[in-house]
Structures are given as structure tokens and as C-alpha cells.
C-alpha positions as CSV (number, residue, x, y, z in Angstrom):
1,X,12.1,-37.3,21.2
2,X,9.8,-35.1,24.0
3,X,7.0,-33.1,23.4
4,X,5.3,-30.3,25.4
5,X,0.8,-31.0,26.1
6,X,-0.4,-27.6,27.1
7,X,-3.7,-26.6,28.1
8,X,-4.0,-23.1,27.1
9,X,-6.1,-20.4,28.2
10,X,-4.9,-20.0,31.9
11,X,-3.4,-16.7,33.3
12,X,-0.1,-16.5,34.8
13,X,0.7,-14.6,37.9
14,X,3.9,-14.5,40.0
15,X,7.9,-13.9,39.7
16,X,10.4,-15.4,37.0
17,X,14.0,-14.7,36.7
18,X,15.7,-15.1,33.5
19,X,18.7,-17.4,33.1
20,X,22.1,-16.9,32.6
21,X,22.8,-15.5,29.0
22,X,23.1,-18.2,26.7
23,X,24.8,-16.6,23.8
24,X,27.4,-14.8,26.6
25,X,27.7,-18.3,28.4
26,X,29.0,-19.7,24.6
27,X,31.7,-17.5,24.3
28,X,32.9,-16.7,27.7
29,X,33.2,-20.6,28.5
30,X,35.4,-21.1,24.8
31,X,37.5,-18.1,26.6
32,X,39.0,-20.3,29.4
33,X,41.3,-21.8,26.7
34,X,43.4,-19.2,26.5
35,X,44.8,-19.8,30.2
36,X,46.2,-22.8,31.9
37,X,45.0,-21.1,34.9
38,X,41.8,-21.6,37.0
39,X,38.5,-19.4,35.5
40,X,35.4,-19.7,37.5
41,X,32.4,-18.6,36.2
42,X,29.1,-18.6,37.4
43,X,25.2,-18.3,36.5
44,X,25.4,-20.8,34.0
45,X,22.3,-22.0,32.4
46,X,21.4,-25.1,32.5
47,X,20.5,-25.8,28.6
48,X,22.0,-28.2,26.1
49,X,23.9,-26.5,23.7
50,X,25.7,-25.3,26.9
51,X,26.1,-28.2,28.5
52,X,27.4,-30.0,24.8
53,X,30.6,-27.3,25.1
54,X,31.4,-28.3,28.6
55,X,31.6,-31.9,27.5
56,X,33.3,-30.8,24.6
57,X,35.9,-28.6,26.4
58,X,36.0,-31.7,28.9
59,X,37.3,-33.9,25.7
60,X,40.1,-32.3,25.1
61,X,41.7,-32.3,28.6
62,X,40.0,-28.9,30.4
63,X,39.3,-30.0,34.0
64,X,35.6,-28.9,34.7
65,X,34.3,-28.9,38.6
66,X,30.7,-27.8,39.3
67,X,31.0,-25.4,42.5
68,X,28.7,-25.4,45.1
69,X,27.1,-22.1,45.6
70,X,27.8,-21.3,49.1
71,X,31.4,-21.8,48.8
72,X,31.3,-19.2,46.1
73,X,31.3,-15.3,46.9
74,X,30.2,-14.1,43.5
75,X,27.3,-16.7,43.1
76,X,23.9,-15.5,44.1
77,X,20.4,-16.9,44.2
78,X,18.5,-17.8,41.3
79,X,16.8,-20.2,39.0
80,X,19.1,-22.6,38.2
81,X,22.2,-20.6,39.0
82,X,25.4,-22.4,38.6
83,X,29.1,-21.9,38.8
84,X,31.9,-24.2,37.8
85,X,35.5,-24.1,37.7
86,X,37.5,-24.5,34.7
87,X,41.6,-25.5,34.3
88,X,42.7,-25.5,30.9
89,X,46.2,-26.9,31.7
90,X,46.5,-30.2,29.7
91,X,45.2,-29.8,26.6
92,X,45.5,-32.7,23.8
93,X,45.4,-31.2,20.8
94,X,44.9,-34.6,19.1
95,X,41.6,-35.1,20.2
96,X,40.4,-32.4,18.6
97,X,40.3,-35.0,15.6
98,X,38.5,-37.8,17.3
99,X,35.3,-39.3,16.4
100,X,33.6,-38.5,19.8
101,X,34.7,-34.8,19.1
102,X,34.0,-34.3,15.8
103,X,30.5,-36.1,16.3
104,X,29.6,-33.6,19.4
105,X,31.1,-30.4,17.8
106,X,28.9,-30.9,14.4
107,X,25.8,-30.9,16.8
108,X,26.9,-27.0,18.1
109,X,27.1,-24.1,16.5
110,X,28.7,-22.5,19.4
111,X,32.2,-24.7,18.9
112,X,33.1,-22.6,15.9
113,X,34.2,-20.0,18.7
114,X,36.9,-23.0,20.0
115,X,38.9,-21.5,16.8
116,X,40.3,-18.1,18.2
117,X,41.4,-19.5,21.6
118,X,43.0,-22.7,20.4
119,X,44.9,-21.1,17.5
120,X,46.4,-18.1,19.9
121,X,47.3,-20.3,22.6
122,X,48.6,-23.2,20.5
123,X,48.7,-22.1,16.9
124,X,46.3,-24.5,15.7
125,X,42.5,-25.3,15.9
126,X,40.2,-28.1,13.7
127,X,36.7,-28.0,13.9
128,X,33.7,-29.8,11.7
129,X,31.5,-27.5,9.6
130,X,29.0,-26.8,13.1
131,X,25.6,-27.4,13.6
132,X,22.4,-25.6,15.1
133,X,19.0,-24.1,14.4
134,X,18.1,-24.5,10.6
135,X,17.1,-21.0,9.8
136,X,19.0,-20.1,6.5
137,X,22.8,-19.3,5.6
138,X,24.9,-18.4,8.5
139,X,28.1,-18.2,7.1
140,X,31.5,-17.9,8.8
141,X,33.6,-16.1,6.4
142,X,34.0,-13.4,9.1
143,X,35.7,-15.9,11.5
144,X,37.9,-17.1,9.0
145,X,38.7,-13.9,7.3
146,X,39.7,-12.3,10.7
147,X,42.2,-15.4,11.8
148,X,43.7,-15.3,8.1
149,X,44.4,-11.2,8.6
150,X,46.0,-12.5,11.6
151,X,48.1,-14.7,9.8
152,X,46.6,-18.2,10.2
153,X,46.2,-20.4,7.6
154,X,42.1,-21.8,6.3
155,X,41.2,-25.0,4.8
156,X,38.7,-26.5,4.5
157,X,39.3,-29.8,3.9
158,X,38.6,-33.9,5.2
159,X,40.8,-35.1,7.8
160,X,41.1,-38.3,9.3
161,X,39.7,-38.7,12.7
162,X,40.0,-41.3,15.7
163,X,42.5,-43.0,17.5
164,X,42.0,-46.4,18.6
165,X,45.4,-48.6,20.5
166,X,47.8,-46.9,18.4
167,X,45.7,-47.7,15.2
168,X,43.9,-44.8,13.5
169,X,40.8,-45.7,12.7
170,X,39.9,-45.2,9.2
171,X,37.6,-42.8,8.9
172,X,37.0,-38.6,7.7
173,X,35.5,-35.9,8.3
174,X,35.1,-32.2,6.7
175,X,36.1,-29.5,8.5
176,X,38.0,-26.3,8.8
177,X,41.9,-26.6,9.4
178,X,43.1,-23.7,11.0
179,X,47.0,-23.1,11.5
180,X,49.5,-20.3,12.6
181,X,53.2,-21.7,12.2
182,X,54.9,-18.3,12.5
183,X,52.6,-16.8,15.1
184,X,49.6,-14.4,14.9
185,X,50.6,-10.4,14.9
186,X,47.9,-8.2,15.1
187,X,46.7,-5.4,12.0
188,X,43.8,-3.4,11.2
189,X,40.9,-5.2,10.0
190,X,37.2,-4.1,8.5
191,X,34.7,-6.6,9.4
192,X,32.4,-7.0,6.8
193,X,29.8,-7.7,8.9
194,X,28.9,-6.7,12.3
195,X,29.1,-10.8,13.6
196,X,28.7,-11.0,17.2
197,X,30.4,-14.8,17.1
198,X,33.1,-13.8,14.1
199,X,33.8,-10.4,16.7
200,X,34.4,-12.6,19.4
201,X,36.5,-15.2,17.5
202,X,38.5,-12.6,16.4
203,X,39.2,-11.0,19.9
204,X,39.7,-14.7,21.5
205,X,42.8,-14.7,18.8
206,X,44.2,-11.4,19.0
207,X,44.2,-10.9,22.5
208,X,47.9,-13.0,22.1
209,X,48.8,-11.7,18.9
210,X,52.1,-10.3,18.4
211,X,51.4,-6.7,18.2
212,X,47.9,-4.1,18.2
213,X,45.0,-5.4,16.3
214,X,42.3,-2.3,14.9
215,X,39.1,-3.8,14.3
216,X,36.4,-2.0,12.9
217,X,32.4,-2.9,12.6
218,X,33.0,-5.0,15.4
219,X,29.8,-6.6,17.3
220,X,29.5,-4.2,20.6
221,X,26.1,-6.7,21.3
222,X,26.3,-7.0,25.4
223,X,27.8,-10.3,25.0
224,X,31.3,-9.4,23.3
225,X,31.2,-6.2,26.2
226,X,30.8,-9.1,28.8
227,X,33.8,-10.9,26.8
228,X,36.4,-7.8,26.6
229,X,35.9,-7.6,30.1
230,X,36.2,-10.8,31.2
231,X,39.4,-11.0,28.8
232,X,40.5,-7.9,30.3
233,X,40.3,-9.2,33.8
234,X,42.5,-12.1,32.6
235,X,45.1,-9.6,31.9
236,X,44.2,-8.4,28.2
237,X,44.7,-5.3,27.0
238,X,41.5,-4.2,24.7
239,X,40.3,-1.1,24.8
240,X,37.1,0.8,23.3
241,X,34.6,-2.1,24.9
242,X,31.1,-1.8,24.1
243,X,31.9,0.5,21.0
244,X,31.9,-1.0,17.3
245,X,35.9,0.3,17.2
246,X,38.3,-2.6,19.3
247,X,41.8,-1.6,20.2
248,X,43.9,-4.8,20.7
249,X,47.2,-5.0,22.3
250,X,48.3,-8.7,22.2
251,X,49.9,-9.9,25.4
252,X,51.8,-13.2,25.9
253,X,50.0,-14.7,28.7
254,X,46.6,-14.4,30.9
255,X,45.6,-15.6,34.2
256,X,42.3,-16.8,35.7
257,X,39.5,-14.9,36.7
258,X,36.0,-15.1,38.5
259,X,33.2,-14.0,35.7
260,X,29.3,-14.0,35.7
261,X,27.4,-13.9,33.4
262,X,24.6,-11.6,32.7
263,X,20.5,-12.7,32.6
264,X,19.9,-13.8,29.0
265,X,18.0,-10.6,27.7
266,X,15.9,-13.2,25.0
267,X,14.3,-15.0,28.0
268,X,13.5,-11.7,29.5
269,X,11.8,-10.5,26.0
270,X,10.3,-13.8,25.8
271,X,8.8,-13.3,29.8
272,X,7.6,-10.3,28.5
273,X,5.5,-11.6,25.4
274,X,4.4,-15.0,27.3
275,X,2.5,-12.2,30.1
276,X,1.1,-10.3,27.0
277,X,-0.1,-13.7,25.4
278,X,-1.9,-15.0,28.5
279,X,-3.0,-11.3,29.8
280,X,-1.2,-12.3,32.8
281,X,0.2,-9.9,36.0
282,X,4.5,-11.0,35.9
283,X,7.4,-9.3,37.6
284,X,10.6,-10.7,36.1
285,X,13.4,-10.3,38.6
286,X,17.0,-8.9,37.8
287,X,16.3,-8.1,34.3
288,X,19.8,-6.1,34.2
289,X,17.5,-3.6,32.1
290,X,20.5,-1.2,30.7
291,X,22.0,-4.3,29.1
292,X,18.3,-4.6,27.3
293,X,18.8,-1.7,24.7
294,X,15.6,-1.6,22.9
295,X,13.6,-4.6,24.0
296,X,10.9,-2.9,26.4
297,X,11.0,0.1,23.7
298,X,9.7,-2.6,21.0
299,X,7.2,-4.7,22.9
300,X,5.4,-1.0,24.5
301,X,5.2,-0.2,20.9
302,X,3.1,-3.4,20.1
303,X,1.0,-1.8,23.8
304,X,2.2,-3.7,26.5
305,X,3.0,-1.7,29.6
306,X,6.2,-2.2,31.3
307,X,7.2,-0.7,34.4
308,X,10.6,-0.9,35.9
309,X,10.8,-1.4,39.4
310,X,14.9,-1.2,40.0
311,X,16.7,-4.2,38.3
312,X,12.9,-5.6,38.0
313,X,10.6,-5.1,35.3
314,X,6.5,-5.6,35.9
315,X,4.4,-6.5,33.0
316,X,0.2,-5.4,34.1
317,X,-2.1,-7.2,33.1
318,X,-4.4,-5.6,30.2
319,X,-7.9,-6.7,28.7
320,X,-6.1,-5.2,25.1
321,X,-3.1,-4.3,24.1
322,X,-3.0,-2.4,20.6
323,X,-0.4,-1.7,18.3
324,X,1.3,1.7,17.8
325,X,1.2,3.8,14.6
326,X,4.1,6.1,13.5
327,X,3.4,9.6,13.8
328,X,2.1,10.2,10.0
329,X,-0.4,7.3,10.8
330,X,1.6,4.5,8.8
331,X,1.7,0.7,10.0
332,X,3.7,0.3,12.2
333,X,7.1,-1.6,11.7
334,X,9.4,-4.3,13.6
335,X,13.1,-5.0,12.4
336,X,15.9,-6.3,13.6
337,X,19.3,-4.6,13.6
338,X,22.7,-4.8,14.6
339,X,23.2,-3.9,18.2
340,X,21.5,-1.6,19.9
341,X,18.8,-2.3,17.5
342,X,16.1,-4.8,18.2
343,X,17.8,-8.5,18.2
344,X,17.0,-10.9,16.0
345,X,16.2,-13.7,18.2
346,X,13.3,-11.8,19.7
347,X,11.4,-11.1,15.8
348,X,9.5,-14.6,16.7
349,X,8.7,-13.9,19.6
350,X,7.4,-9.9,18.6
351,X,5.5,-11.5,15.9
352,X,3.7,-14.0,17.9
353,X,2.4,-11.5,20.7
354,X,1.2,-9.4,17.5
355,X,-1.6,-12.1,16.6
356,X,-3.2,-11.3,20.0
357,X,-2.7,-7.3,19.7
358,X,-4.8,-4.8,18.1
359,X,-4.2,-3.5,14.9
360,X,-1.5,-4.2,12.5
361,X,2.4,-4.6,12.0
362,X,4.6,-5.4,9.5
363,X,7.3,-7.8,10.7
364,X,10.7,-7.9,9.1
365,X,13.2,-10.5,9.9
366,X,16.1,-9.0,7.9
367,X,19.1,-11.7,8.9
368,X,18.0,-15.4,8.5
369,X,15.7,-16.0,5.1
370,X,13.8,-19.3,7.2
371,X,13.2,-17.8,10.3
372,X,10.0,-16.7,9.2
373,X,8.6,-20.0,8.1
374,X,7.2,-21.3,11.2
375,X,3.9,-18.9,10.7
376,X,2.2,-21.2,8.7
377,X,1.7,-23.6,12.4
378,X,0.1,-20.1,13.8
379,X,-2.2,-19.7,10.7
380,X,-3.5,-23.2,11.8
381,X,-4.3,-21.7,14.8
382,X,-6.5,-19.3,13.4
383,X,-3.8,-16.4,13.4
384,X,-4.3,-13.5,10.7
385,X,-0.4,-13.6,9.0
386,X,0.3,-12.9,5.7
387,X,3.6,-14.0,4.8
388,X,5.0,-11.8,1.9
389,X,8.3,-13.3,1.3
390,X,11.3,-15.5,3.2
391,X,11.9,-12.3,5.4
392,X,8.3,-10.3,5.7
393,X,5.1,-11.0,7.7
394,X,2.1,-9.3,7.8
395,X,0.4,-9.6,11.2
396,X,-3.3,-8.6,11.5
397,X,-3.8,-8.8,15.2
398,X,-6.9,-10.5,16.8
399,X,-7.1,-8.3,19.9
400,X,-8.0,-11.3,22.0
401,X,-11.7,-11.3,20.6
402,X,-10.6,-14.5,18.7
403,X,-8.4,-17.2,20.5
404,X,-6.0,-19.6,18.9
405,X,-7.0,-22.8,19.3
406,X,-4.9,-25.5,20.1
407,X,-3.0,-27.8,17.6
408,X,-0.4,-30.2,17.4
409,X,3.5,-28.5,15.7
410,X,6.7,-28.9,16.2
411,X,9.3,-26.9,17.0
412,X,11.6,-26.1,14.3
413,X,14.3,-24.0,16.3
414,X,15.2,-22.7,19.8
415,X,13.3,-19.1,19.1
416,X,10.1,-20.3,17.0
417,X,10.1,-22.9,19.5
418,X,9.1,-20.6,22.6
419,X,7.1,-18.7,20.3
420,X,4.9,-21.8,19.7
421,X,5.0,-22.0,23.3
422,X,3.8,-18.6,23.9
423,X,0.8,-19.1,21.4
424,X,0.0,-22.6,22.7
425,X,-0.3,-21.2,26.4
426,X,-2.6,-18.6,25.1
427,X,-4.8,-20.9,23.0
428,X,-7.8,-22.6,23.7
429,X,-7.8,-26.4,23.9
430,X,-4.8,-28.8,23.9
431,X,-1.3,-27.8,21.9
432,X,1.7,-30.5,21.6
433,X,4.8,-29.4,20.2
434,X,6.9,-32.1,18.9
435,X,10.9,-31.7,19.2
436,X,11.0,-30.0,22.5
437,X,14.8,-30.7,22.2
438,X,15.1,-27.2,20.3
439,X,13.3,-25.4,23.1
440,X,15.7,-27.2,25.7
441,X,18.6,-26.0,23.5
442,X,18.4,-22.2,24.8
443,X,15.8,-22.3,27.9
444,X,16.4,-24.2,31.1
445,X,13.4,-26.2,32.6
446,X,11.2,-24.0,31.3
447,X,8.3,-26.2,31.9
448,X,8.8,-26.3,36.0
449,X,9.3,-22.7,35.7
450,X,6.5,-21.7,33.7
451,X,4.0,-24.6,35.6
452,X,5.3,-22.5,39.1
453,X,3.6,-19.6,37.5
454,X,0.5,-21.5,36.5
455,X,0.6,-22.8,33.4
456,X,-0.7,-26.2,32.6
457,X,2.0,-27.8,30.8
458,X,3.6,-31.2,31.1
459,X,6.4,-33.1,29.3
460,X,5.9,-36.3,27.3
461,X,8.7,-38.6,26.5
């Protein structure tokens, strides 16, 4: 394991540009299944959970080729930008039920989105019960729900995995068994939740389903609008993208297509916390701001000033930054929401910049019931949080009058992660985070990046 030493207390001053999208990079990348064509996509992050679905997609026969920028039109400059080319011509649908498979895919949470393009192109997918951050229930009903409506058939169930010279090697795993002998024909469907990973899964499968597919209370979060229309560009036919109302009509084939993917909007909320934090002068470049929806909105209202500058926003410094009120003089409230509400993977990070704001808000984390548990390492800072229940905090900010002082924590997921990050670059004294393999999960090198800015962090192995 790796851990981060920071020496907080040091201003940050310069240019950052976020990353690809993670969370767009997961889904587009599962898309190139559903073609034996060439897909090249580009401004892919270089993080782990994205990296563990190009080995997995590698596993199964895709041919992956990293390209080299230059020789690439659509790539640009950028931190870490890259572009690879993916062939999806040879799959072996065996190895889907090897041990090397099963043991990589139960690491991921992103390879339940493998399902929708490996059951419309072949008519049968198997994944392990997936893996990633430990913050509460996430179930996948919704996935499954949607492929039965298509006409698949779910189990869950053991099955026997590995191969070894013609002997199966006798082992099991549990997983989910996913099958469509007849064919998928599309239907109306009413998502009972607005899942942006169950949306997608669905779409992956219907966009060769026999027939239209209706689906209503679908995800319209900027990664499924960056899916429809790469899926489109491959020759789909879905109409009403970026709405919460998805028009299917199934084709038999698609083709390749070049795709890139937007900047991750979380690193971008996160850039904008980290320069309230450390009362630090940033400009984060190509910010893609009308695919942010209500991120600056939230973090002015907890007083930090934003300024947009074309595709650039600046973040000034500020001796204080305090907290909003609504108009009848009430606390003031943070919640996340469905799209274009405030995301949930941004509530850790809101709540962390609160500690440092003046005045008071009342964070509400509505989705994940442990998300909210990693305040108890800030309260051993010396933050003012009172924790009212799995999905309510109480923030009582400190107005940078009283610094956090450094501690040793570790990180319990990707988001609370950088959070701890954010506080532990603000605080006085020496912070270690333990378990920095969260953090690397969802942000690329973020320790070169952040020490380019200033910041006295180093990695320990």
C-alpha cells in the first residue's frame, strides 16, 4: 500500500486542467463491444479503475493500441491526455468465466456495464457481483430489470470458472448469468430509479434490439448524453438525448467511430474546493462549464467566487469565504439530486470546504447511507461537524481563524479520499493518508499535478 505525507498550509497558485471524465470514460469504453469495427477514443485518464476495464476488455479478445497524439486529429493537449484504439472483432465469450476475469471484474464496479453490450451483440453476458468504493447499498436491480424487459434471462447463481489444457479447473464463483436465446425486442420501460450506470446498460442493449424501446426516468447526467451520441455516431438510432425520455430504435449493426471524452466535472468541483481550502489564486483550463449544471452555483453559495473566462473558470483568492443564507434567513442547505441537481460525488468534497467557510450548513447526502462517515477523520482535525445520522452533517465553519491540524487517516473511498486531501493541504503540520489506492482509483497523478501548483506533497510506498 502508498500513502500521501503533506505539509499543509501552503498556497497554490497556477493552471490545472481536469482529466478526462471518469464515469463517461466507464461507459463509453464498455460501448466498443457492440462493434467489430475500429473505435478510437481519446482523453482517457489515466486512473485505475480505467485502466482495470482496458485489461479486462483486453481479456476477452478486444485488440487495444495506445495512439500517439500527433498522429491523431481529434487529440489535443492536456494532462495526461490519451487516445487508444479499440477492435472488438474476436471476442471469446468463454473467458468471460475465467479465473483471471472473474478475479479482475470483482475489483470494478464499472464492469457491470460489460452486460448491455455483450448480451445485444452476442446474447449472453456473465459477470461477478462487482466491486468498488464501500459507501452503502448500490443495487443493480435497474440493470437487470431493464435487460429482463428486454427479454433476457437473470440469475444469479455460481458458475464454474477456468480453463486450464482442456481441464476445467475446479473452481466457482457467484455471479449474474445473463442470457437472450430468442433475441432482445425493444418495449416501454419505467425506470424505477433515475441510474446513470442502469440508463446506460439499458441503452448499450437496446440500441440492437428488435424493435423501439420507450424509456422513461432515464439518467440524462452528461455522461449517458456523451453515450447516445457516441452510439449515435456508430449508427444508432436514439433520440430525445440529454432528456429523462429515450426513444430507441434498434438497429442490426454499428460501425466505428472517433469519440472524446469530456473533462471529468468532479475533478473540476474538487479544483474548485482545493483553491477555497488553501485560499489559493487557480484558473482551471477547459472546464467545458455548460456540461457543469449546478457545480459553480453550489460552491458560490458556500462564498467562493468563480469567474468564467471562456471554457476557463478562475477561482480568486479570498481572506474569507462565508456561507449563504436563504432568503427568510434559514441555514443554508446542500443536497444532492438527480441530474441537473448537484452530484453526489461532489457532497464530500462541499462539506469539507464548509469546515473552512463562515457560517453554517446543513449537508445532506441523500444516495449512499456511508458516505458520510469519513467526518469523524476531520473532527480529529479540529473540524466543527456534527453528524446527525448515516446521511446528515452539520458543518459549523471555522472561517480560517482556526486551522486543521495535521493527522494521520486513511482513505476510505475515491471522493472522501480527495476530500481528505483537500483538508490535509489546508492544515497545519504533517497529514498521511493511508490507502492512496482509492484516490488513484478516480484522479490521475494527482500528486505531480498538485506539487506543479505548489503543494508539498510526496508519495510513500
Amino acid at each position: 500500500m502508498s500513502s500521501f505525507e503533506i505539509i499543509g498550509g501552503h498556497r497554490l497558485k497556477g493552471d490545472i486542467e481536469p482529466q478526462g471524465a471518469k464515469n463517461e470514460a466507464l461507459q463509453v469504453i464498455c460501448a466498443v463491444l457492440l462493434t467489430e469495427d475500429e473505435v478510437i477514443i481519446d482523453n482517457i485518464p489515466d486512473i485505475r479503475d480505467v485502466n482495470r476495464l482496458i485489461e479486462l476488455l483486453v481479456l476477452i479478445g478486444v485488440e487495444v493500441k495506445e495512439l500517439k497524439k500527433e498522429a491523431v486529429q481529434l487529440a489535443a493537449e492536456g494532462d495526461g491526455c490519451r487516445c487508444f484504439s479499440f477492435r472488438a472483432k474476436n471476442i471469446d465469450i468463454a473467458a468471460l468465466e475465467s479465473r483471471e476475469f472473474t478475479e479482475k471484474a470483482t475489483a470494478l464496479r464499472g464492469s457491470i456495464m460489460l452486460v448491455g453490450p455483450l448480451l445485444a451483440r452476442f446474447g449472453k453476458a456473465v459477470v461477478p457481483q462487482p466491486g468498488g468504493d464501500k459507501i452503502g447499498r448500490r443495487r443493480l436491480d435497474t440493470h437487470f430489470t431493464g435487460m429482463e424487459m428486454l427479454g433476457a434471462k437473470v440469475e444469479y447463481k455460481e458458475y464454474g470458472v477456468g480453463k486450464k489444457s482442456g481441464n476445467r479447473i475446479k473452481t466457482s464463483s457467484m455471479g449474474f448469468v445473463v442470457e437472450a436465446k430468442h433475441g432482445l425486442k425493444g418495449r416501454y420501460m419505467l425506470l424505477d430509479e433515475a441510474s446513470v450506470t442502469g440508463t446506460a446498460n439499458i441503452v448499450m442493449a437496446a440500441v440492437m434490439a428488435e424493435g423501439e424501446t420507450t424509456i422513461m426516468n432515464a439518467a440524462c447526467e452528461p455522461y449517458v448524453y456523451q453515450l447516445c451520441g457516441m452510439l449515435n455516431n456508430m449508427g444508432a438510432h436514439i433520440e430525445g438525448v440529454g432528456s429523462n425520455l429515450l426513444k430507441i430504435t434498434g438497429v442490426k449493426s454499428l460501425h466505428g467511430c472517433n469519440h472524446r471524452l469530456l473533462p471529468d466535472m468532479i475533478e473540476v468541483g474538487s479544483f474548485i474546493g482545493m483553491a477555497a481550502m488553501t485560499q489559493s489564486d487557480l484558473t482551471i483550463k477547459n472546464a467545458q462549464v455548460q456540461h457543469l449544471g449546478l457545480i459553480p452555483q453550489v460552491f458560490r453559495r458556500l462564498g467562493i467566487e468563480i469567474w468564467q473566462k471562456g471554457d476557463d473558470l478562475y477561482v480568486p483568492r479570498r481572506d474569507s469565504y462565508e456561507i449563504e443564507r436563504f432568503m427568510d434567513g434559514s441555514i443554508m442547505t446542500i443536497a444532492d439530486a438527480p441530474w441537473p441537481g448537484f452530484t453526489p460525488d461532489l457532497v464530500s468534497i462541499a462539506l469539507v470546504v464548509a469546515t473552512q467557510c463562515k457560517g453554517s450548513v446543513l449537508i445532506h447526502q441523500k444516495m449512499f447511507e456511508s458516505r458520510l462517515f469519513f467526518v469523524d477523520k476531520l473532527i480529529d482535525m479540529g473540524a466543527q461537524i456534527i453528524l446527525c445520522d448515516p446521511h446528515r452533517a452539520t458543518v459549523i465553519g471555522l472561517d480560517h481563524t482556526h486551522r486543521l491540524r495535521g493527522v494521520r487517516m486513511t482513505s476510505p473511498d475515491i471522493r472522501a479520499g480527495v476530500a481528505l486531501l483537500l483538508a490535509a493541504l489546508s492544515a497545519e503540520g504533517v497529514s498521511r493518508i493511508d490507502n492512496i489506492e482509492q484516490i488513484d482509483r478516480g484522479y490521475q497523478h494527482i500528486d505531480e499535478r498538485l506539487r506543479r501548483l505548489g503543494a508539498n506533497i510526496k508519495r510513500i510506498s
